[in-house]
C-alpha positions in Angstrom: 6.3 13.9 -5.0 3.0 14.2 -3.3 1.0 12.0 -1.0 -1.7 9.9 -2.6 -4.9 10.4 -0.2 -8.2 8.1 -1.3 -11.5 10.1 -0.4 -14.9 7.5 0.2 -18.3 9.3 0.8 -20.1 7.0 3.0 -23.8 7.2 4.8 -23.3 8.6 8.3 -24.7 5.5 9.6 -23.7 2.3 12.2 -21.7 0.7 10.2 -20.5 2.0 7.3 -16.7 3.2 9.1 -16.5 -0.9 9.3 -17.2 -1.9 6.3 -14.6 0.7 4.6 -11.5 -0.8 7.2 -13.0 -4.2 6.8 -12.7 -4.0 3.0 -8.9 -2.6 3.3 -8.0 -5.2 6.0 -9.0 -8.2 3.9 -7.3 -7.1 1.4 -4.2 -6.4 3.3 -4.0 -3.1 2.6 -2.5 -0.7 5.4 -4.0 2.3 6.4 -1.5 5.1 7.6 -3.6 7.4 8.3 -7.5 8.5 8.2 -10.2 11.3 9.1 -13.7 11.5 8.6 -15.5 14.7 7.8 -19.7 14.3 8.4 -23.2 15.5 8.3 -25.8 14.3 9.6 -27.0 12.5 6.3 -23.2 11.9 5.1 -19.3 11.8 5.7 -16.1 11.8 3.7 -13.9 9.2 5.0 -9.9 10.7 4.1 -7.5 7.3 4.0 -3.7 7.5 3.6 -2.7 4.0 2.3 0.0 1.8 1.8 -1.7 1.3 -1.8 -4.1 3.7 -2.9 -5.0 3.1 -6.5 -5.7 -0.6 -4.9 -7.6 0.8 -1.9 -9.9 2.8 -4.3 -10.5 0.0 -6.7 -11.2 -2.4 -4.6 -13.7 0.0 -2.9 -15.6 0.9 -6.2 -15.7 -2.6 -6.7 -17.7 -3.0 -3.4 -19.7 0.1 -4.6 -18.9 3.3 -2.6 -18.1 6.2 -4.6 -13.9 6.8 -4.2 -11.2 8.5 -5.5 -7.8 9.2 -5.5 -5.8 12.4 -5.4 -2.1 13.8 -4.6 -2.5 15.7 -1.3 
């Protein structure tokens, strides 16, 4: 059994880091672990969760583009 890792592309601008954790926090969701890969223009935000098929619902639902997969 693998580990469940949600990936969120995000704008690489002030901000956006925020609104990812302040999405997860409200919704009580615990973040084990995280990384950010970026461009100038762009990032991938890598989250370990405590509930990742929640996690990237509830950050479709906001909008951002996210997905889960075993890692």
């Amino acid at each position: 059994m693998g580990i469940k890792q949600v990936s969120v592309f995000v704008e690489n601008k002030k901000g956006s880091l925020h609104e990812i954790t302040d999405l997860l926090a409200k919704a009580e969701i615990d973040l084990r672990s995280m990384c950010i890969a970026d461009t100038s223009d762009y990032g991938i935000v890598r989250i370990i969760a405590d509930d990742p098929v929640r996690a990237q619902a509830i950050l479709a639902e906001a909008g951002h583009i996210a997905n889960v997969r075993e890692v």
